[in-house]
GUNUMI-151528 format. One line per field, with one value per residue (C-alpha): residue number from 1; x, y, z. Coordinates in pm, 1 decimal, always signed. Example, Ala and Ser with C-alpha at 12.3 -4.5 7.8 and 13.67 -1.06 7.14 Angstrom:
// GUNUMI-151528
k	[1, 2]
X	[+1230.0, +1367.0]
Y	[-450.0, -106.0]
Z	[+780.0, +714.0]
***
This chain:
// GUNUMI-151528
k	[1, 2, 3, 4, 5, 6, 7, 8, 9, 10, 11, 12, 13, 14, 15, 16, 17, 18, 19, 20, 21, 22, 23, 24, 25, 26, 27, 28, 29, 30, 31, 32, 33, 34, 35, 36, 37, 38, 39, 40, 41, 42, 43, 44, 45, 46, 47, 48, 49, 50, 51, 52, 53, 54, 55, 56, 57, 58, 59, 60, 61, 62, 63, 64, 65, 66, 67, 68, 69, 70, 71, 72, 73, 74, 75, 76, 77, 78, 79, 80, 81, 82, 83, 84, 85, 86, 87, 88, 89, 90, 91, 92, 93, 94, 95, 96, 97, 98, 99, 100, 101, 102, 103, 104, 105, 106, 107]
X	[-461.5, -625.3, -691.5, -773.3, -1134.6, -1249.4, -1599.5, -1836.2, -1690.4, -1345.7, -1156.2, -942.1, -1159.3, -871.4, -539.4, -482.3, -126.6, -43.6, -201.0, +159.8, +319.6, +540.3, +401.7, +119.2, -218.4, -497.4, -636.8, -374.0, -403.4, -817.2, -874.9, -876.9, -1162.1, -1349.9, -1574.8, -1953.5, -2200.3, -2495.0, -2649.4, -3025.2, -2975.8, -2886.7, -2510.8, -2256.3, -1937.2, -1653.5, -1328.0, -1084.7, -863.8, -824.1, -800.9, -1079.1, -1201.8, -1094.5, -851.4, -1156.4, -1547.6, -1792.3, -1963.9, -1590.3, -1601.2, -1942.0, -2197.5, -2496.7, -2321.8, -2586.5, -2885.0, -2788.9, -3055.6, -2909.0, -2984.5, -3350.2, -3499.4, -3338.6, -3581.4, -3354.2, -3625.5, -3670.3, -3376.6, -3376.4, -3042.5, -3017.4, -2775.8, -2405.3, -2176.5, -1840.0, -1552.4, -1316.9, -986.0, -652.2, -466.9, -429.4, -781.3, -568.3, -482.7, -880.8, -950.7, -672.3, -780.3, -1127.7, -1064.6, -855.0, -1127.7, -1405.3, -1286.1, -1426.1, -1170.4]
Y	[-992.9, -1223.2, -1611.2, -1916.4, -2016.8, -2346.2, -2494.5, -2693.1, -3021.1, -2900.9, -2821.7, -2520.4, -2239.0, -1986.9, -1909.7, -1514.0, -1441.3, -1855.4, -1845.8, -1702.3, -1951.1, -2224.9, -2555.3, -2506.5, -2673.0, -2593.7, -2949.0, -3115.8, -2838.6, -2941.2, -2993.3, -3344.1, -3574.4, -3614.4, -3872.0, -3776.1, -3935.1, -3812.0, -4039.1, -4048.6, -3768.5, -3507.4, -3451.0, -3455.1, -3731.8, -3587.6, -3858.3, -3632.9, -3986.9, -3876.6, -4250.0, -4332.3, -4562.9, -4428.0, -4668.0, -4663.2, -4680.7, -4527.5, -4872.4, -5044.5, -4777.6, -4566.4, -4803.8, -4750.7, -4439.3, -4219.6, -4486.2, -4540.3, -4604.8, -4319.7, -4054.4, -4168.1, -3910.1, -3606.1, -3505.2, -3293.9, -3182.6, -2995.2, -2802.3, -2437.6, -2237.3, -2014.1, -1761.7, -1665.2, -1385.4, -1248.8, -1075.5, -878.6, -798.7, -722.0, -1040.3, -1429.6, -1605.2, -1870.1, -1606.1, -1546.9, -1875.1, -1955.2, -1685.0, -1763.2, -2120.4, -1979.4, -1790.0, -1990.9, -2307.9, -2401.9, -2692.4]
Z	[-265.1, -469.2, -420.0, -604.5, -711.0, -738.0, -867.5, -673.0, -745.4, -652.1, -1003.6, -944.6, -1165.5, -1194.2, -1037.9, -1061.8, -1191.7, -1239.8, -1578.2, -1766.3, -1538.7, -1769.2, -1716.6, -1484.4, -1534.2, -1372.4, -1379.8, -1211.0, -902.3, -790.5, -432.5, -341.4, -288.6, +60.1, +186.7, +344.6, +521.1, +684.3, +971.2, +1063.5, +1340.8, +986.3, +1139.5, +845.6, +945.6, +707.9, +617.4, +482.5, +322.3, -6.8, -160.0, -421.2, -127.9, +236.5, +469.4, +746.0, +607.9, +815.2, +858.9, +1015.0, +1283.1, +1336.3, +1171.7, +1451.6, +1577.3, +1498.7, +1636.4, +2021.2, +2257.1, +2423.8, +2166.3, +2133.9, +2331.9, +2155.0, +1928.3, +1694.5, +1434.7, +1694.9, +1729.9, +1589.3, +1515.0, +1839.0, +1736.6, +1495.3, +1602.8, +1417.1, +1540.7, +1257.1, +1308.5, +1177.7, +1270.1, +1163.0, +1231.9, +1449.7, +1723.0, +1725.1, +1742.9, +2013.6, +2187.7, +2204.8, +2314.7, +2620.3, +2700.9, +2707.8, +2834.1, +3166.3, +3213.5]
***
């Protein structure tokens, strides 16, 4: 099975087995537009409004967020990427995922 491509900016690159189809264009079926902002700590705040300008700007709701006197002793240059596992199987991702959340909740 095949799936759609898209480019780095988000136009749809090629549709396997649309391309006969009457009346579709690939330009009019791009991914939408997202919104990014990285704060001083380096974490990436995503706003998934797909308006030119989103409803909520990150400086309405999380402007000084990412500068709390609380987070001033975490050091996170220091930080180091521990560790990635990966689990195959023949079933939807979601019952992986669900699964895995069961599991590993200490609630």
């Amino acid at each position: 099975m095949t799936g759609w491509s898209y480019s780095l900016d988000g136009r749809l690159a090629k549709a396997p087995k649309y391309q006969d189809v009457r009346g579709f264009d690939k330009s009019k079926n791009s991914l939408f537009g997202i919104h990014v902002h990285v704060d001083a700590g380096g974490f990436v705040w995503i706003n998934l409004h797909a308006a030119e300008k989103p409803a909520v700007l990150w400086s309405d709701d999380f402007a000084g967020a990412d500068v709390q006197e609380r987070l001033a002793g975490f050091d996170l240059k220091q930080y180091r990427f521990d560790h990635q596992w990966r689990q195959t199987g023949h079933y939807n991702w979601k019952t992986l995922a669900d699964n895995y959340n069961e599991v590993s909740c200490r609630c």
